[in-house]
N, C-alpha and C positions, 0 to 999 in steps of 0.2 A: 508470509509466515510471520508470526508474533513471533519475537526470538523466544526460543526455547533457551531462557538463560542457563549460561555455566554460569561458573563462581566468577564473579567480578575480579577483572585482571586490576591491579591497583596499578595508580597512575597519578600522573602529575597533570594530567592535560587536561587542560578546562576546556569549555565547552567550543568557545570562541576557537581556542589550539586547534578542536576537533574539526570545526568549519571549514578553518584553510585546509586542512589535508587530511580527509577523515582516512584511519587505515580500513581497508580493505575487510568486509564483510562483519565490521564491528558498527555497532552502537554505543553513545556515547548517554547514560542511563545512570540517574541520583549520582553523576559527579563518577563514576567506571567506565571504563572500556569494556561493554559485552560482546563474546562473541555472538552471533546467530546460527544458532544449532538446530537440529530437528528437520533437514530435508529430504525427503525420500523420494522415489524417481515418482510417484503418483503428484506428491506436490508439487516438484521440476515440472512434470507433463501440465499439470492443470494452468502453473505460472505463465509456463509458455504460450500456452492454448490461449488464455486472455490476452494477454499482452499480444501477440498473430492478431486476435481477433477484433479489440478496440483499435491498432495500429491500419488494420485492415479498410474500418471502419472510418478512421479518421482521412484517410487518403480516398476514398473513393465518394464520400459523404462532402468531401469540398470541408468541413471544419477546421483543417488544420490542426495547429500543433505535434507536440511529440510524445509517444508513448515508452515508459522507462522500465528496468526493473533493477531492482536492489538497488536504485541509486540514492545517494542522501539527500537529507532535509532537516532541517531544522524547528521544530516546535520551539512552542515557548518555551520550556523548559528542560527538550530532551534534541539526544541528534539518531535520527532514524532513518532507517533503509526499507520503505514499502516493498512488497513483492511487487506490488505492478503499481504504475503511478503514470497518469496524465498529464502531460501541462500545457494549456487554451496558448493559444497564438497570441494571446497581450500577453501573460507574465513570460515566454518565452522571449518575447521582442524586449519586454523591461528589465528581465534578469540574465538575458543569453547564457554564455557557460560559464559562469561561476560554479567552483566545483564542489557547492552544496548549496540546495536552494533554499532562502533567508526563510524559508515559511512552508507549512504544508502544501500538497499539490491536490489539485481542486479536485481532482476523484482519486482513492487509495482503494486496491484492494490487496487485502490481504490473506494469505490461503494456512489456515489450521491446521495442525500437525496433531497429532495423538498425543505431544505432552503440554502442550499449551493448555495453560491456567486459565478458565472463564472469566474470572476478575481481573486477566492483564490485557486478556483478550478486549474486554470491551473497553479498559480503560484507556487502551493506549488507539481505541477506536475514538471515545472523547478527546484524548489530547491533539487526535490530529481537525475535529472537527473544532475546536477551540484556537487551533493555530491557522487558520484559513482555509482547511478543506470541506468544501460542499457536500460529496457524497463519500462513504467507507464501505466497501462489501468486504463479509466477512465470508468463506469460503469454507463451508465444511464438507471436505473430501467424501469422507464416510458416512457420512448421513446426508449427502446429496443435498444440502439445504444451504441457499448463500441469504445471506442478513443484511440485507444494504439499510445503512443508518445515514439518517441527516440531521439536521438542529431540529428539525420539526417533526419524524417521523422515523419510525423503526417498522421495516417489511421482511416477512420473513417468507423466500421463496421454495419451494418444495420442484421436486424431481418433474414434474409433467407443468410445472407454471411459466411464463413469460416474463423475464425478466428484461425493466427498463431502465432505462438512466437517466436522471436529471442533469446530470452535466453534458454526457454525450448527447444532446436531442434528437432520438429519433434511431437509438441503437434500443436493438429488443432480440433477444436471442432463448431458448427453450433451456430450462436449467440440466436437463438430460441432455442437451444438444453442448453444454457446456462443460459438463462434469463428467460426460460418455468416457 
């Protein structure tokens, strides 16, 4: 989910503050603590669904790594909690559990709520691909269409298409099969 911002809680805590110990389903956004609002049980099921399904994928595929959800990260300039998020067996081994990871994670996907802004949506799809993540699908529930964007290309998937991954190599799933 793009947080569906509330009003910015004001705060004293920079960003670095927010790194060591980010509180619990905020975002740390232009120097505020946002909360992340906007989840209804459709977007819980879909979250879930992916994150089962790449976790699935990654264990039976031999690739390794581990698959997250809501946990933090750090961009360049923001501190974020992806719905679902990947991290490859190197930055897992370089960065183990530090309890916000110094950098985007190499695939985000994020699932659209009804009140999420199109220009935060994709923006904060740029920021994570500007902060070290390779791939970002963007997930829209209700119009059954997910949006995987990269530095080099924007696909936009529809209801009966095949959806693949550049990070996962060799995960392909039906966008009906995924958004059922």
């Amino acid at each position: 989910m793009v947080a569906t911002l509330s009003s910015p809680l004001s705060t004293s805590m920079t960003l670095e503050e927010w790194a060591i110990a980010p509180p619990s389903g905020m975002e740390w956004v232009d120097g505020n603590l946002v909360e992340k609002k906007g989840m209804t049980l459709l977007h819980s099921r879909i979250q879930s669904r992916i994150g089962r399904l790449w976790g699935n994928y990654v264990e039976s595929s031999g690739v390794g790594g581990e698959v997250y959800t809501e946990v933090p990260c750090q961009t360049l300039k923001q501190g974020r909690r992806p719905d679902i998020a990947y991290l490859t067996p190197d930055l897992l081994a370089q960065y183990g559990e530090l309890p916000v990871l110094l950098q985007s994670f190499p695939l985000i996907a994020e699932v659209i709520s009804p009140t999420d802004l199109a220009n935060e949506v994709f923006a904060k799809a740029q920021e994570y691909l500007g902060s070290g993540c390779q791939e970002v699908w963007l997930v829209f529930t209700e119009e059954k269409w997910i949006v995987v964007i990269t530095n080099s290309s924007r696909t936009v998937y529809a209801e009966t298409e095949i959806l693949t991954s550049h990070v996962l190599s060799g995960f392909a799933i039906a966008v009906n099969d995924l958004l059922g």
